[in-house]
C-alpha positions in Angstrom: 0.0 0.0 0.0 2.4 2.4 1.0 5.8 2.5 -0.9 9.1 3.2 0.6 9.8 6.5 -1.3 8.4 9.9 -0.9 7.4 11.0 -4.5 6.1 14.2 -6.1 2.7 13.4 -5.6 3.0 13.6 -1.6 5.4 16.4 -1.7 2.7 18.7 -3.1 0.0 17.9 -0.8 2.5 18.6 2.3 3.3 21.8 0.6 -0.7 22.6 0.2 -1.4 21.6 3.7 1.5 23.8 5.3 0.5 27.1 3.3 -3.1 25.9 4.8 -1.4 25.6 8.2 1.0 28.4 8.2 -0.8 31.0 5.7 0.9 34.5 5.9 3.0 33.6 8.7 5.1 31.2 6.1 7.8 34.4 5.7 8.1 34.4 9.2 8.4 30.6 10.0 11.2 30.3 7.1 13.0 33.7 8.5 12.9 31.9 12.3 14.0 28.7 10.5 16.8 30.1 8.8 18.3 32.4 12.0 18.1 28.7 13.6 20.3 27.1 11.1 22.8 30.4 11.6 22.7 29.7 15.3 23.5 26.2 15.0 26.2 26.8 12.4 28.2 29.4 14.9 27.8 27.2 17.7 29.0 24.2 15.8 32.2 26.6 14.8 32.9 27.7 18.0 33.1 24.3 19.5 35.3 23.4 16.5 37.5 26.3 17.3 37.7 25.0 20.7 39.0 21.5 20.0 41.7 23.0 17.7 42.7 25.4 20.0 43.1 22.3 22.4 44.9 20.3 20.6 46.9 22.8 19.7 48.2 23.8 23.4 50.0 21.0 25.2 48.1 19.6 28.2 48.6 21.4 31.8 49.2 19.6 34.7 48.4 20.9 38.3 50.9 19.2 41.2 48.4 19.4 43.9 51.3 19.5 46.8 53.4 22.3 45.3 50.3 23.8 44.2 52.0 24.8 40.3 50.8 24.5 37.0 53.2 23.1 34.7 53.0 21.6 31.0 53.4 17.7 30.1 57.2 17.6 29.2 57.8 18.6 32.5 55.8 16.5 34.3 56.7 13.3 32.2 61.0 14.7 33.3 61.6 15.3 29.6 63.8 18.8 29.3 61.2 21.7 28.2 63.1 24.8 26.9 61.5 27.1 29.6 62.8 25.0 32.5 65.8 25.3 35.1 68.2 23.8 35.9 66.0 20.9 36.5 67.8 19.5 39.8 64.4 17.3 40.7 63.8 17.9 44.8 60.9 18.8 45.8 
């Protein structure tokens, strides 16, 4: 009875029955749509611009007893180009 496609027979009556529906607030309705999309779209980019940003920075690393902040290479004892001396006791 029913097929598994959508054809151009049923695309027309859903557009009759939403200018039924909607009447002269279908401007308004597509305007509202279309901000949504935008909105969608920026906060899509901004996460994006997040992760890169992260990947980007090398991870910190808080030593809860000394109470510092210091990158990975430092914590892992690999020489970092902003350490000291490095003499280890803490």
């Amino acid at each position: 009875m029913f097929g598994g496609t959508i054809g151009w027979m049923e695309l027309l009556l859903l557009a009759l029955l939403g200018v039924l529906i909607f009447g002269k607030r279908l401007p308004e309705v597509g305007r509202s749509l279309g901000r949504g999309i935008v909105e969608f779209k920026k906060g899509l980019a901004g996460i994006e611009d997040d992760v890169d940003q992260a990947v980007k920075q090398p991870p910190r690393i808080e030593r809860r007893d000394a109470g510092q902040t210091i990158d990975a290479h430092q914590a892992s004892g690999q020489p970092s180009s902003t350490s000291g001396s490095g003499s280890g006791s803490a």
